[in-house]
N, C-alpha and C positions, 0 to 999 in steps of 0.2 A: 155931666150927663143927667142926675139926677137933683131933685128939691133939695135943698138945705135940708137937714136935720140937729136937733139938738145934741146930736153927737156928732162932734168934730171926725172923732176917731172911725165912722160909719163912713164917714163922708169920703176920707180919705180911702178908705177900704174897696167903696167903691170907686172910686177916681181910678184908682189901682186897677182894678179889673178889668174897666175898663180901656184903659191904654193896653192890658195884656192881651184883648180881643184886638183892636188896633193892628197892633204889633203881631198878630197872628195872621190878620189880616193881610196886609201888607207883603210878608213871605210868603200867601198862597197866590197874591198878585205877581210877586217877582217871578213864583213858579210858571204862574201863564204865560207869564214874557218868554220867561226860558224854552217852553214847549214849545211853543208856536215858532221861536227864532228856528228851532232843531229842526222843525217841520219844514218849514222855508229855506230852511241852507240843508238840509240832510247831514244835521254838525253833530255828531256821537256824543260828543264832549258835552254838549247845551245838555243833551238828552240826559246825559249821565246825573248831570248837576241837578236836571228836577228832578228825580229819582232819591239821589243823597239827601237833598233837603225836606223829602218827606219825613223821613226818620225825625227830626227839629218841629216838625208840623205835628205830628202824634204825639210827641213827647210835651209841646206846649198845649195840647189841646188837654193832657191830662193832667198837666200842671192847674192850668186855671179850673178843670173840673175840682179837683183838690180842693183850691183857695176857695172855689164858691161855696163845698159842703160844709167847710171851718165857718164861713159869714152865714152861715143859713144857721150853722146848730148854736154857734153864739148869740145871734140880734135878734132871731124868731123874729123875721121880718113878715109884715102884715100887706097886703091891700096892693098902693104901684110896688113898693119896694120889693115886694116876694116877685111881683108880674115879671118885674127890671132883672131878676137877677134869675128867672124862670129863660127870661129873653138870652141874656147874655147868653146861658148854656146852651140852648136852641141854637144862638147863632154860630156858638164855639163847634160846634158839628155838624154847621153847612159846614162853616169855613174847613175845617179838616177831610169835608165829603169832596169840597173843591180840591183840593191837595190831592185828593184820589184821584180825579179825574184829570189834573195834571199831569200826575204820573203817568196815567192812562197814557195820554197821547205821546210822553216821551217813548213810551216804552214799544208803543206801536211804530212808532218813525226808529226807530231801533229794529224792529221785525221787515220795515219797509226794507231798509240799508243794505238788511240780510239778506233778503232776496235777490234785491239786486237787478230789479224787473226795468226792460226799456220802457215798459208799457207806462211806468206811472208820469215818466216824464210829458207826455201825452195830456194827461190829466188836468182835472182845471186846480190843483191843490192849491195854490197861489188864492185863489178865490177864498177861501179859509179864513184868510186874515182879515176879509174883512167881519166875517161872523166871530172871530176870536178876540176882535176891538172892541165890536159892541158888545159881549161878553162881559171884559174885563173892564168896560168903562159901567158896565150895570153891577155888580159887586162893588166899585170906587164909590158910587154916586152910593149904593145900599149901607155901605160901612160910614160913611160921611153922614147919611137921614140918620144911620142908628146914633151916631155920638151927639148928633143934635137933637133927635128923638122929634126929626120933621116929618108928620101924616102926611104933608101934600109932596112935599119929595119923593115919599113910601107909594104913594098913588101914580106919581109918574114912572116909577121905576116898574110898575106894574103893568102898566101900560106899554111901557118898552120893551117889556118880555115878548110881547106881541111881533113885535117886527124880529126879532132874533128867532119866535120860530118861523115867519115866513123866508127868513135866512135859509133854513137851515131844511125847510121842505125844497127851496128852489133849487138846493145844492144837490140834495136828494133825486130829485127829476133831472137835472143835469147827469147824474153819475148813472140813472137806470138809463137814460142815451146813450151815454158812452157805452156802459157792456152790451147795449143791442146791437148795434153796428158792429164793436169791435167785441168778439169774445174773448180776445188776448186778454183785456183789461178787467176783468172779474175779477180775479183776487185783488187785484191793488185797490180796484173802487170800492171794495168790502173796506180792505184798511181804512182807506177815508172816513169811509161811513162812518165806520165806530170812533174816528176822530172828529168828523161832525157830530157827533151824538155826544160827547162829552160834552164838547164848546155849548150844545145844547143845554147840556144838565147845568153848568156854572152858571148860566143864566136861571134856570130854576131854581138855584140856592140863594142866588141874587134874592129874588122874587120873595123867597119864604122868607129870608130876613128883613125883608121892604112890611111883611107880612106881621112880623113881629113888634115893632117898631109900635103898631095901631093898637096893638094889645096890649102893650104898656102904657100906653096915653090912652085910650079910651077903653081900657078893659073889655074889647070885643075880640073874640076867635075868626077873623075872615077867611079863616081858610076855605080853600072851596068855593068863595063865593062870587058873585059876578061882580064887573067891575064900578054899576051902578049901584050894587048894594053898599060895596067898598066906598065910593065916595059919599053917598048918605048918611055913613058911619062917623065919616071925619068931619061933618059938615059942623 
């Protein structure tokens, strides 16, 4: 991920880290798989399993926080090397905010179950997957730019965040139809909601580490900024 340095021992350090962002990575992916299966089959088990696995999500998130303070107070890294390993931490707290919102929706298709409402079957919930694809394909594509440290990848993924909220407003207008017509279906469309609102946010963690990615290679803050300003940065 990073330049050559005259320390071998640096280099490896960070190699390290980075596979352990990866590797963190990748179990907040399997958790989305897992959610969305639970949401789709109404499978307790799936649900259960993202739930346990967060416990391995918090506990790796504070693992590599660890490993970074030991590289920061030994190498007093300077200039990209401080930005990279500034990045890594940023990105180490999407990824575990995604874990949250994982759990989220297990735990809500768990409340669904409970209830036990005819009404959800009604529902357009099936619709979901496809905003939970694009989702989990915009995290893939952000953890893949970060270990490559590609801006125009970072720029597309930015870009993609776009259509996952017009996902996730259409599903929104879909579901204020259903409880007008039918009042039966209010509480179940609420569940949804706040299970589209997650699927929503994974895409927003997406986004800030596509975010991060620029600020390690060209030392600029895009946060906040439009997405023409963003491409003039990386040009």
């Amino acid at each position: 991920m990073a330049d050559k340095h005259l320390s071998t021992q640096f280099d490896s350090e960070l190699n390290t880290l980075s596979s352990h962002v990866m590797e963190l990575g990748g179990l907040v992916e399997s958790q989305i798989r897992q959610a969305i299966y639970a949401l789709g089959n109404f499978n307790e088990e799936a649900a259960r399993q993202v739930i346990d696995t967060e416990t391995r999500v918090n506990q790796m998130e504070v693992e590599i926080d660890r490993d970074l303070s030991s590289v920061i107070a030994r190498r007093q890294p300077t200039a990209r090397d401080l930005r990279l390993l500034m990045a890594i931490s940023k990105t180490t707290a999407n990824l575990e905010r995604v874990g949250d919102e994982a759990e989220r929706i297990a735990r809500m298709v768990q409340s669904i179950m409970a209830k036990s409402s005819g009404a959800m079957r009604t529902l357009p919930a099936g619709e979901l997957r496809i905003a939970a694809d694009l989702a989990s394909s915009q995290l893939r594509k952000a953890l893949d730019a970060f270990a490559r440290l590609d801006c125009a990848a970072a720029v597309a993924i930015m870009k993609g965040d776009d259509v996952l909220d017009q996902e996730f407003n259409g599903f929104v207008r879909k579901l204020i139809t259903y409880m007008m017509e039918d009042p039966r279906t209010i509480s179940s469309s609420l569940d949804l909601l706040f299970v589209a609102k997650a699927i929503e946010r994974i895409g927003d963690h997406a986004k800030n580490i596509a975010e991060f990615i620029i600020y390690v290679v060209k030392g600029a803050d895009v946060r906040h900024s439009s997405i023409e300003h963003i491409e003039s940065t990386v040009k």
